[in-house]
BALOBA-1460 file (C-alpha; in Angstrom, 3 decimals):
// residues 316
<rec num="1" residu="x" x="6.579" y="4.728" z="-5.838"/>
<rec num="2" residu="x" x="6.533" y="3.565" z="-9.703"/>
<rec num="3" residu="x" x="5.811" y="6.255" z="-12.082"/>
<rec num="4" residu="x" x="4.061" y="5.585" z="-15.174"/>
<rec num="5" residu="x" x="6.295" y="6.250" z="-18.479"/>
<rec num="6" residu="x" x="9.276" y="7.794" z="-16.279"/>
<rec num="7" residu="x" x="10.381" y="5.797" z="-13.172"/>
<rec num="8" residu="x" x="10.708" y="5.300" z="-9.498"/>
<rec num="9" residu="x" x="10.276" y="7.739" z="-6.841"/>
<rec num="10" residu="x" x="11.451" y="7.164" z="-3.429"/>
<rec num="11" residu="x" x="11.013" y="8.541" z="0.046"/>
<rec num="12" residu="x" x="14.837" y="8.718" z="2.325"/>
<rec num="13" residu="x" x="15.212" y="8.931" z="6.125"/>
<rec num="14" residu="x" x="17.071" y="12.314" z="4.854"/>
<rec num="15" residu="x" x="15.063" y="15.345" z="4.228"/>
<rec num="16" residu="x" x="15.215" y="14.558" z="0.427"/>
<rec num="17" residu="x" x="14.424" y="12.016" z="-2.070"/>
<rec num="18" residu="x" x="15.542" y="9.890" z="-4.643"/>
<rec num="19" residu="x" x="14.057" y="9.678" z="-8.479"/>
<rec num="20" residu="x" x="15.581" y="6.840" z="-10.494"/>
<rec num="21" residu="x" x="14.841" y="6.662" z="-14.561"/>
<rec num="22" residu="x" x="14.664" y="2.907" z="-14.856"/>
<rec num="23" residu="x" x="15.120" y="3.131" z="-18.095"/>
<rec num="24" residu="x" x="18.783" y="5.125" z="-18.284"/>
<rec num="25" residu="x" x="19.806" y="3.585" z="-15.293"/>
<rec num="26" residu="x" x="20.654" y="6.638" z="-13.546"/>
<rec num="27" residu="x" x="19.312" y="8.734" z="-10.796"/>
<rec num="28" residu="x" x="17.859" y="12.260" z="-10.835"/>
<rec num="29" residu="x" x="18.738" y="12.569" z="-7.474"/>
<rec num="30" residu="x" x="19.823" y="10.799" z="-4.625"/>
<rec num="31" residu="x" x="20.274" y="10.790" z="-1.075"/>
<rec num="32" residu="x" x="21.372" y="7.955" z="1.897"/>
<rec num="33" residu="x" x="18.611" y="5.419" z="3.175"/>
<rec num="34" residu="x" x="15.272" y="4.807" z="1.438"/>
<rec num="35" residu="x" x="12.471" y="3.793" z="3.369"/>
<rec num="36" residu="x" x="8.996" y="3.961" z="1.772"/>
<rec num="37" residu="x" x="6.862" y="4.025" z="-1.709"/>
<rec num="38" residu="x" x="3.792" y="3.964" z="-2.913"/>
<rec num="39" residu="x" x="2.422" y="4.028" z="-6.673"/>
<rec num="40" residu="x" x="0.342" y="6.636" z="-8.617"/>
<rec num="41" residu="x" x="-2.440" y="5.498" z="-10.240"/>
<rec num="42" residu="x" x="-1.904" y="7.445" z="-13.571"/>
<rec num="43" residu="x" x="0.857" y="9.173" z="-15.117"/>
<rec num="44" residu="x" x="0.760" y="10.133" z="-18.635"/>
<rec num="45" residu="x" x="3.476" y="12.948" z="-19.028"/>
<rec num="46" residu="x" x="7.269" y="12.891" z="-18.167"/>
<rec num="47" residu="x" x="8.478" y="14.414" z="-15.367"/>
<rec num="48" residu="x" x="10.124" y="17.501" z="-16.392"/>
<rec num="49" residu="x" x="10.922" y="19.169" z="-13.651"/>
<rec num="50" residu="x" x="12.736" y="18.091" z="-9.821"/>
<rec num="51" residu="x" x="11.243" y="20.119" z="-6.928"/>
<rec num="52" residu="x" x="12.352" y="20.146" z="-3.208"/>
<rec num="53" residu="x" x="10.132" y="20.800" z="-0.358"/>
<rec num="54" residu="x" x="12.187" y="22.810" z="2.104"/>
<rec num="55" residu="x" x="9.106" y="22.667" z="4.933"/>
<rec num="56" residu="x" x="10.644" y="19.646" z="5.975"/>
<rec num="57" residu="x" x="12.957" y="19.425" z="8.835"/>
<rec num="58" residu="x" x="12.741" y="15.621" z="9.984"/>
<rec num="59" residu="x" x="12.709" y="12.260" z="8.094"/>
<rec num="60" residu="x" x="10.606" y="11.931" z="5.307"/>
<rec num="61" residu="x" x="8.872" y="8.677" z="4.959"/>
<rec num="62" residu="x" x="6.759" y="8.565" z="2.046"/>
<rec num="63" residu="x" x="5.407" y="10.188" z="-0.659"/>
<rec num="64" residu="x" x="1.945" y="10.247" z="-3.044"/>
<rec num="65" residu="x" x="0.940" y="11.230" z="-6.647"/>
<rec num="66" residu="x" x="-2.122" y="11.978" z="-7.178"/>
<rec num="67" residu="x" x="-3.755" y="9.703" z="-9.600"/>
<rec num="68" residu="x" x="-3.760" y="12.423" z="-12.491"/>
<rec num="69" residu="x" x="-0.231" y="12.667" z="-11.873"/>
<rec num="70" residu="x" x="-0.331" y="16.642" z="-11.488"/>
<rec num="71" residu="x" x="0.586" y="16.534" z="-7.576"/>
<rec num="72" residu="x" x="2.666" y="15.813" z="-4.971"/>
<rec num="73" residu="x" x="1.597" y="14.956" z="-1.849"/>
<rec num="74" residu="x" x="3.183" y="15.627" z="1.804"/>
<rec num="75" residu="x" x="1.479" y="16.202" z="5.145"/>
<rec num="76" residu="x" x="1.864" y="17.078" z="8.731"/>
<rec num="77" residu="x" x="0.182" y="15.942" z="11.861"/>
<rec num="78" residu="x" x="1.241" y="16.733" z="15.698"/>
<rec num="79" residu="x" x="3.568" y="14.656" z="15.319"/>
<rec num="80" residu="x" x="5.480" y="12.106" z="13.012"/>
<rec num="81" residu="x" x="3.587" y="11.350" z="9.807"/>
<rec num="82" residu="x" x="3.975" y="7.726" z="8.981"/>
<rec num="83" residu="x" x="2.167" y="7.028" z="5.421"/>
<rec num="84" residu="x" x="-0.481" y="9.275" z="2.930"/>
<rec num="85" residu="x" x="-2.572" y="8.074" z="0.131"/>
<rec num="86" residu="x" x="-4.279" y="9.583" z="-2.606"/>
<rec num="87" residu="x" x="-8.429" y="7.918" z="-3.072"/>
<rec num="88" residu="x" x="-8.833" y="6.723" z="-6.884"/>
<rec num="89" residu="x" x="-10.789" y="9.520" z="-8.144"/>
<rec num="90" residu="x" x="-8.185" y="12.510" z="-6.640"/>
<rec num="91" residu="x" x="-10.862" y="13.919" z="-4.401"/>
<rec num="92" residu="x" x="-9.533" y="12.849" z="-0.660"/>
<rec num="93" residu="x" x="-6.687" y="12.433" z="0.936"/>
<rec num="94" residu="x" x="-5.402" y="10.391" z="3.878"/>
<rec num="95" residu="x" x="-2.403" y="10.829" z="5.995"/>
<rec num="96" residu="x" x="-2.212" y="9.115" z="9.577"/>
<rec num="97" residu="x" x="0.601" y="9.245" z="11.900"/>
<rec num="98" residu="x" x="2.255" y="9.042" z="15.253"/>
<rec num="99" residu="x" x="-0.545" y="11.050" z="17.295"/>
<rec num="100" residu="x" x="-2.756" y="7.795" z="16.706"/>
<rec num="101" residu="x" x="-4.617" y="9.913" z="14.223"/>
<rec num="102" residu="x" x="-6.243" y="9.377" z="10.465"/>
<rec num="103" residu="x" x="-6.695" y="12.763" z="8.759"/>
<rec num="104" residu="x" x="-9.301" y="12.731" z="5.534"/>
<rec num="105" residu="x" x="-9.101" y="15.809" z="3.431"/>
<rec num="106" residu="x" x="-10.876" y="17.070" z="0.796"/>
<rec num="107" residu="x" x="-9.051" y="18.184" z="-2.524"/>
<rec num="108" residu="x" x="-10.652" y="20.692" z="-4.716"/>
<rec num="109" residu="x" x="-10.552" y="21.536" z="-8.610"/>
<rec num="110" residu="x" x="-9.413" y="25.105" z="-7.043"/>
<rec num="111" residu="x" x="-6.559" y="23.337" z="-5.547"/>
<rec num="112" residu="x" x="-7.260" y="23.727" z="-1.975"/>
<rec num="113" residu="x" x="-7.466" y="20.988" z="0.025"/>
<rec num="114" residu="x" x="-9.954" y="20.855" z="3.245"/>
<rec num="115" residu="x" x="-9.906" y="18.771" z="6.630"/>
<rec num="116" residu="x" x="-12.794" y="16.860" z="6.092"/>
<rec num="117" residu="x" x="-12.724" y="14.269" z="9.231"/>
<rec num="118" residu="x" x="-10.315" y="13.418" z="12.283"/>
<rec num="119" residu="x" x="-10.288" y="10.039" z="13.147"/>
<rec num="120" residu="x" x="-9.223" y="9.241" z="16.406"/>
<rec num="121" residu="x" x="-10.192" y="5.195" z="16.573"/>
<rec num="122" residu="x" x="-6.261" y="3.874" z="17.135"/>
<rec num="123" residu="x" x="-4.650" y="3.169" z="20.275"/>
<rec num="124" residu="x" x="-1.069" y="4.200" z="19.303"/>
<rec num="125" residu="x" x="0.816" y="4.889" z="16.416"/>
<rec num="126" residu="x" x="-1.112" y="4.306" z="13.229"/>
<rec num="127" residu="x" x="0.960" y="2.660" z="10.277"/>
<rec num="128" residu="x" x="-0.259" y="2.638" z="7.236"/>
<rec num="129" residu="x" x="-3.823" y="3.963" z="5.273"/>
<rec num="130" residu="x" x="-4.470" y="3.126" z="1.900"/>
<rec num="131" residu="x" x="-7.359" y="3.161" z="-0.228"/>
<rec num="132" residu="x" x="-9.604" y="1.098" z="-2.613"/>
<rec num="133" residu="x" x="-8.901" y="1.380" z="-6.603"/>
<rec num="134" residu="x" x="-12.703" y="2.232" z="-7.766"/>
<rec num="135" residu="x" x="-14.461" y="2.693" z="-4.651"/>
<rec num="136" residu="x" x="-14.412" y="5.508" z="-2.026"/>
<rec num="137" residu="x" x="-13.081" y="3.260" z="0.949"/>
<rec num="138" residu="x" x="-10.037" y="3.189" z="2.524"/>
<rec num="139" residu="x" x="-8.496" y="1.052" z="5.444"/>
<rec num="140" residu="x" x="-5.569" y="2.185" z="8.199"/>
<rec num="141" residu="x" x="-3.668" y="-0.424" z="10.422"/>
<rec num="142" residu="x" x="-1.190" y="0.442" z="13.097"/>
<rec num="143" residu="x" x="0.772" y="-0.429" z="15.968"/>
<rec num="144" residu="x" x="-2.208" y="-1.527" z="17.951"/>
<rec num="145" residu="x" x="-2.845" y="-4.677" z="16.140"/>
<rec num="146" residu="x" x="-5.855" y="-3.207" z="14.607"/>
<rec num="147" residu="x" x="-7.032" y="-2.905" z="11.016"/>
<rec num="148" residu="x" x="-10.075" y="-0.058" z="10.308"/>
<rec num="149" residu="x" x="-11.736" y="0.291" z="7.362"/>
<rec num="150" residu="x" x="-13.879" y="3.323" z="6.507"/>
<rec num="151" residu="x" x="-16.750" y="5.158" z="4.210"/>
<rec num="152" residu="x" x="-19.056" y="8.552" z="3.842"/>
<rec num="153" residu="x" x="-22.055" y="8.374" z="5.693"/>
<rec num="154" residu="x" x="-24.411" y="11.284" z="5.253"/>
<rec num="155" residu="x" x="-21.517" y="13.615" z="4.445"/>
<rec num="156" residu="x" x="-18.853" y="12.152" z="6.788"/>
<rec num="157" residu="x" x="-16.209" y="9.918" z="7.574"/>
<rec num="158" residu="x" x="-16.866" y="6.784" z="9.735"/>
<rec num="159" residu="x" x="-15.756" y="3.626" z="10.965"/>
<rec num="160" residu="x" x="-17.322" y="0.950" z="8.761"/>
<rec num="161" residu="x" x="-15.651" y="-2.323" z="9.944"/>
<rec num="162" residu="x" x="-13.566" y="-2.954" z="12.405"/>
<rec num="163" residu="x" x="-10.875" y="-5.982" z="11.939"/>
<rec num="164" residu="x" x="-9.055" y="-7.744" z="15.160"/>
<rec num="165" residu="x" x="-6.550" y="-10.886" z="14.618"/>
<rec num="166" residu="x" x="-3.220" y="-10.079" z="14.333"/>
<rec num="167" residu="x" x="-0.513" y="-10.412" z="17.376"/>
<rec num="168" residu="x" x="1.526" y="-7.190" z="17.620"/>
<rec num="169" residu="x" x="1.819" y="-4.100" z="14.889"/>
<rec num="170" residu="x" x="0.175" y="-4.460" z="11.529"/>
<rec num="171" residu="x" x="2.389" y="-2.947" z="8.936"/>
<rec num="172" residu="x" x="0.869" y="-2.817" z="5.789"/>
<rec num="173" residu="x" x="-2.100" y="-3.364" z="4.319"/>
<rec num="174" residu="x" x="-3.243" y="-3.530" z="0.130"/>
<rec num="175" residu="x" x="-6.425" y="-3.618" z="-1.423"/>
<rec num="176" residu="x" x="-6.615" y="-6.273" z="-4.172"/>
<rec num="177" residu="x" x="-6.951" y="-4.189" z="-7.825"/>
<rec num="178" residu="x" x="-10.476" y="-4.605" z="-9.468"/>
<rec num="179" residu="x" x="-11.708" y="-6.952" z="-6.617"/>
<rec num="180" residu="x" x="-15.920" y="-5.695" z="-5.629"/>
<rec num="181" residu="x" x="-15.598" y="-7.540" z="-2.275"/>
<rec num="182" residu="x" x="-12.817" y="-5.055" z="-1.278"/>
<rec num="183" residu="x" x="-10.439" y="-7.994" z="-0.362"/>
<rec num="184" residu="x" x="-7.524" y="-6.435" z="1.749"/>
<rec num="185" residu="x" x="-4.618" y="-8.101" z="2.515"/>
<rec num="186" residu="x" x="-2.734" y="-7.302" z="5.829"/>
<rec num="187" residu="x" x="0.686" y="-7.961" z="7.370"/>
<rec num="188" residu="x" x="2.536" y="-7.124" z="10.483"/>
<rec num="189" residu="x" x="5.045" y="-8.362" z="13.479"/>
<rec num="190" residu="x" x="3.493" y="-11.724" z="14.123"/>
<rec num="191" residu="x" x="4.831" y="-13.133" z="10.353"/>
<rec num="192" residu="x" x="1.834" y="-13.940" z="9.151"/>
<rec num="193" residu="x" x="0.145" y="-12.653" z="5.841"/>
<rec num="194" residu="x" x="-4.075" y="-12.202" z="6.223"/>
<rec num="195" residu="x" x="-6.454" y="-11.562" z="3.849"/>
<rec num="196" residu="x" x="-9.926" y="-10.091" z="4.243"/>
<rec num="197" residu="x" x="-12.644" y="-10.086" z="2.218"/>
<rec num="198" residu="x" x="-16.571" y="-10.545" z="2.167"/>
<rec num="199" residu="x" x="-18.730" y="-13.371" z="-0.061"/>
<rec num="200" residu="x" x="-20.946" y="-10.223" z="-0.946"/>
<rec num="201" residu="x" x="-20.372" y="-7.355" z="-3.514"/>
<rec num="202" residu="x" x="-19.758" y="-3.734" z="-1.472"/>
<rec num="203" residu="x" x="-22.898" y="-2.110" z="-1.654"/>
<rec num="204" residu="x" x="-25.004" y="-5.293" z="-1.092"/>
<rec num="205" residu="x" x="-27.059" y="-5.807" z="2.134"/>
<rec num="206" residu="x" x="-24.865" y="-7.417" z="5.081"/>
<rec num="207" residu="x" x="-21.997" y="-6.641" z="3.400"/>
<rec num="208" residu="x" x="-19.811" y="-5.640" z="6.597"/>
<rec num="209" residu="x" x="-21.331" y="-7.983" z="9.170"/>
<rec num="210" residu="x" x="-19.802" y="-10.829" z="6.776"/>
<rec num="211" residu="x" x="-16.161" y="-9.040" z="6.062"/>
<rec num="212" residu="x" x="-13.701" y="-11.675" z="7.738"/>
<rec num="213" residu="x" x="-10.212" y="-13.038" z="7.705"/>
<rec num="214" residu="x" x="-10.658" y="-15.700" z="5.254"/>
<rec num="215" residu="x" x="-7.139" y="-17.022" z="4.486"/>
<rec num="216" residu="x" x="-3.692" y="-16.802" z="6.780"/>
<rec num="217" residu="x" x="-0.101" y="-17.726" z="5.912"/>
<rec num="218" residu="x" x="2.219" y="-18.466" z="8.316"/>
<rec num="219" residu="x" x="5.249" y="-19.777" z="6.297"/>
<rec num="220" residu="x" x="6.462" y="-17.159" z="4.426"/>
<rec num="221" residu="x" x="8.489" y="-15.129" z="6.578"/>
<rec num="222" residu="x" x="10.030" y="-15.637" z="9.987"/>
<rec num="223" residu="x" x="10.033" y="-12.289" z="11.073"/>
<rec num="224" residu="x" x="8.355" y="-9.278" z="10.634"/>
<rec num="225" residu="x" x="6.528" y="-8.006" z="6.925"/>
<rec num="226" residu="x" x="7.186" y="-4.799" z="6.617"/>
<rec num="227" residu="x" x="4.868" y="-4.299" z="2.974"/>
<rec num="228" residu="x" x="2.896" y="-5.604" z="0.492"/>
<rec num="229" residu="x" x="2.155" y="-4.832" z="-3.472"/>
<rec num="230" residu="x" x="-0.334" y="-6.260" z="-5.480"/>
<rec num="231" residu="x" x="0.653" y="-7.014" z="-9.094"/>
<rec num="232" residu="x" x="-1.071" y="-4.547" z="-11.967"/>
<rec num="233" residu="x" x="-3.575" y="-7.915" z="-12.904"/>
<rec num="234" residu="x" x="-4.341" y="-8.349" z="-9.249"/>
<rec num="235" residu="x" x="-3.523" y="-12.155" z="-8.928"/>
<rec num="236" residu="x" x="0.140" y="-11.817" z="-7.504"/>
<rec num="237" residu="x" x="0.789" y="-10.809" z="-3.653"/>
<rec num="238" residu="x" x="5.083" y="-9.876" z="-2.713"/>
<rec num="239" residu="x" x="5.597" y="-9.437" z="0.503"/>
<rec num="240" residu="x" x="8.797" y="-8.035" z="2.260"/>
<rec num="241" residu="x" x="10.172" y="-8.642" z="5.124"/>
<rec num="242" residu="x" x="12.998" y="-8.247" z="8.399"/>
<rec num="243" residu="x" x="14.341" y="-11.552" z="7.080"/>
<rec num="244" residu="x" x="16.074" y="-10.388" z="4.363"/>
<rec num="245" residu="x" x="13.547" y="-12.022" z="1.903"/>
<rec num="246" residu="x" x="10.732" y="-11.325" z="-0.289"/>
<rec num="247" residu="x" x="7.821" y="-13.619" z="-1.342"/>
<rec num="248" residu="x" x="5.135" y="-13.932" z="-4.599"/>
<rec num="249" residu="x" x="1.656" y="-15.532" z="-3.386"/>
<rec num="250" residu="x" x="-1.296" y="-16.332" z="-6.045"/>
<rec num="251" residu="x" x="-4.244" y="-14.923" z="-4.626"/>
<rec num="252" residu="x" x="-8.092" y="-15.677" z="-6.505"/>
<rec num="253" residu="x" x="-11.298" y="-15.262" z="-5.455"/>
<rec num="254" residu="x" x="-13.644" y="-17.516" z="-7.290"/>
<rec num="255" residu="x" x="-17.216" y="-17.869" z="-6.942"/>
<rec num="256" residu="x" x="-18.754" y="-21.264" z="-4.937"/>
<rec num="257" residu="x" x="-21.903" y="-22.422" z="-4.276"/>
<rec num="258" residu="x" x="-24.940" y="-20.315" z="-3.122"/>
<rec num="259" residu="x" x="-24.470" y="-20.908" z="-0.100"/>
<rec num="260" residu="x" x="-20.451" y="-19.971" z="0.166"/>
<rec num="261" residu="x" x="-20.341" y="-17.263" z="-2.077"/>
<rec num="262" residu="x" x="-16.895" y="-15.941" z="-2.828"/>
<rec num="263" residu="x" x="-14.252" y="-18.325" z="-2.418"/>
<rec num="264" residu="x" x="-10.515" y="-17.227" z="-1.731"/>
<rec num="265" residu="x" x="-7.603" y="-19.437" z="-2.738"/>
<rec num="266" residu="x" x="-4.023" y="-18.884" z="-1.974"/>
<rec num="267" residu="x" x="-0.749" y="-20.518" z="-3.154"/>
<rec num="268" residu="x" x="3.138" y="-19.985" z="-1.946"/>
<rec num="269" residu="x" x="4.492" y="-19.403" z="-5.642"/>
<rec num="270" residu="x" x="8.321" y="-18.214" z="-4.560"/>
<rec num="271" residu="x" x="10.351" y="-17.228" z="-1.617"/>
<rec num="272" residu="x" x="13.777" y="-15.496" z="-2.409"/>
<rec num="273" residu="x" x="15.446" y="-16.109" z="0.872"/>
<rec num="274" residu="x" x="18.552" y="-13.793" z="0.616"/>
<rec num="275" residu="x" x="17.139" y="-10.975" z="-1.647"/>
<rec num="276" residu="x" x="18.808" y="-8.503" z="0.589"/>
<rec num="277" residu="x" x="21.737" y="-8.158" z="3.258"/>
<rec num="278" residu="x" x="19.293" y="-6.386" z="5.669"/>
<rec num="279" residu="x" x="15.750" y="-5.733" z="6.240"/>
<rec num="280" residu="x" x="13.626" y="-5.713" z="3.192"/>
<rec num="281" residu="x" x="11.759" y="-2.319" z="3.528"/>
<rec num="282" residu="x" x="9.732" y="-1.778" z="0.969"/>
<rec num="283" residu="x" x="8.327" y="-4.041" z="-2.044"/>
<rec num="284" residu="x" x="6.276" y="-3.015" z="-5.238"/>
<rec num="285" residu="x" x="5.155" y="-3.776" z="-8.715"/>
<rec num="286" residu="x" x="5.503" y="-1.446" z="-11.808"/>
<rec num="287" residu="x" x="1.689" y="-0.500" z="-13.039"/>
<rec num="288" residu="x" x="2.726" y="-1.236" z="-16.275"/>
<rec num="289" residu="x" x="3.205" y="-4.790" z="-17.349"/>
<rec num="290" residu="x" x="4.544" y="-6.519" z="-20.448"/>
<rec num="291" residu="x" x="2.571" y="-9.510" z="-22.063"/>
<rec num="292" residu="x" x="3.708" y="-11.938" z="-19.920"/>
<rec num="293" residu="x" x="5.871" y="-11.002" z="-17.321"/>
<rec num="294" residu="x" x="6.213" y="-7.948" z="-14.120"/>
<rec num="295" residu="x" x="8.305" y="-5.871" z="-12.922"/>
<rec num="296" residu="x" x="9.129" y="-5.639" z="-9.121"/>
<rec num="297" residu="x" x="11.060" y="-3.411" z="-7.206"/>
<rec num="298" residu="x" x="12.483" y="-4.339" z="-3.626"/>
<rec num="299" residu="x" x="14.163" y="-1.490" z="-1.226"/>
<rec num="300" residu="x" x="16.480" y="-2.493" z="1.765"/>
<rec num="301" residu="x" x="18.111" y="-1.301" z="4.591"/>
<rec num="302" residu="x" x="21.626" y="-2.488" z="3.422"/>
<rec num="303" residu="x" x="21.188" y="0.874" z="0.993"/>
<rec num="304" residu="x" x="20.445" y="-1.062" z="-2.217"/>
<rec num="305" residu="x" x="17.614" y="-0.834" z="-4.712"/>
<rec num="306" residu="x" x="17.130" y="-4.202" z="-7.042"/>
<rec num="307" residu="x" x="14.553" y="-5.192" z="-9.768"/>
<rec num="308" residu="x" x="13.146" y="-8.804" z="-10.215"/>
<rec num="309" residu="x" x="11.249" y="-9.701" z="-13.251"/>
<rec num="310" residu="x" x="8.200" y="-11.961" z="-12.197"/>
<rec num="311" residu="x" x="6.792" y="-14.127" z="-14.843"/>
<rec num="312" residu="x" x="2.981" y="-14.347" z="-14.535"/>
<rec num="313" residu="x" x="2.035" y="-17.858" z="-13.568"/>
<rec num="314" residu="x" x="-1.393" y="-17.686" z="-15.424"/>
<rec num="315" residu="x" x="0.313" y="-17.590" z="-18.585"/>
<rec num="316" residu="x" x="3.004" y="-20.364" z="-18.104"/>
């Protein structure tokens, strides 16, 4: 998880973690294996202080800032807790786990945080939940193939679409920044890299009857993606993977005709074939971004944590 103005923060399959200061090039702390990472949406003050949850007494997985950067998130289902996200505005929460469960709660000004839904609509193990960057909608994927996306509806939680097409587990899923069609891209087991979107705005009449897998690649893995990161601009797509590599697609969504709509193109910019020794875990961009050029950050299996600098193509 990137940290605005401090650095990266990183779940372990140890009952700790690990916080690196890019910057000094030194760790705050650090413990075996990483596994997991997501980023916080906002983050204006250093980190002065280390804490240690001792509730813990299995593997932690992943952690969440909230987007004001004031808390920490960790969670507990009846059983194994696979991934948690913070919505945009700091008012829900998501966890989802092994027990083939989604949990929304609701976070208070007070502090106190509220179950506000249980949604059982997995088969098995559910993988991954994130949520939108402006609006109050969030998506979970799991081991079942399937990919859910939800909203409110008169004061609760419900299943809004419902998205079938990938062969085996579905590993990760990202909502494109800024993007009013909620395009979502997905990856799992079967190698292959889907996006999802709708040629309407959300809001607009229709809009989920017409939310559809619009683009696939199949060539840039040959095993399984374990995650995706959208860059800060929304335009670049890295995906990670079992094969040791990482890739950079160009994703746009342009507007065609009348009768089209929204148009989605996609382009193969780079494949780094030996990034890693092992399985590439974990992959994200830095929020922040220089004039011309990103920062990613790849985590692997083979116990190593490396930064790429990615050039942004729209400015070369």
């Amino acid at each position: 998880m990137w940290m605005r103005n401090c650095g990266v923060l990183l779940g372990t399959r140890t009952e700790s973690f690990l916080l690196l200061e890019v910057n000094q090039k030194r760790s705050l702390y650090g413990n075996t294996k990483v596994r997991g990472f997501a980023h916080a949406h906002a983050l204006d003050n250093e980190l002065s202080q280390l804490c240690m949850a001792s509730e813990h007494k299995r593997t932690i997985r992943c952690v969440a800032w909230s987007p004001c950067g004031n808390y920490i998130l960790s969670a507990s289902h009846t059983s194994e807790v696979k991934s948690a996200a913070w919505s945009a505005s700091g008012r829900y929460i998501t966890s989802c786990g092994r027990d083939k469960s989604v949990w929304v709660w609701e976070f208070d000004d007070e502090e106190d945080a509220s179950c506000a839904s249980v949604l059982q609509l997995h088969k098995s193990d559910v993988k991954c939940v994130t949520w939108h960057d402006t609006e109050e909608v969030f998506a979970s994927c799991g081991f079942d193939g399937l990919i859910k996306l939800y909203n409110e509806q008169l004061d609760d939680w419900c299943e809004a679409a419902f998205l079938d097409g990938h062969e085996g587990t579905v590993w990760s899923i990202q909502f494109q920044p800024h993007n009013p069609s909620l395009l979502l891209a997905s990856a799992g087991d079967d190698c292959s890299l889907r996006i999802w979107s709708s040629p309407l705005r959300y809001g607009e009449d229709n809009f989920w009857n017409q939310y559809t897998c619009v683009r696939k690649l199949n060539d840039l893995h040959s095993l399984s993606i374990f995650s995706l990161s959208w860059s800060p601009c929304g335009r670049l797509l890295a995906s990670a993977s079992a094969d040791n590599s990482f890739a950079l697609s160009s994703v746009e969504q342009t507007k065609g005709s009348s009768e089209q709509g929204q148009m989605v193109q996609c382009e193969t910019l780079h494949r780094h074939l030996a990034a890693h020794d092992q399985d590439v875990n974990c992959v994200a961009f830095r929020p922040q971004t220089e004039s011309n050029k990103f920062l990613l950050t790849t985590l692997s299996d083979d116990l190593t944590i490396k930064f790429w600098t990615v050039l942004d193509p729209s400015l070369s």
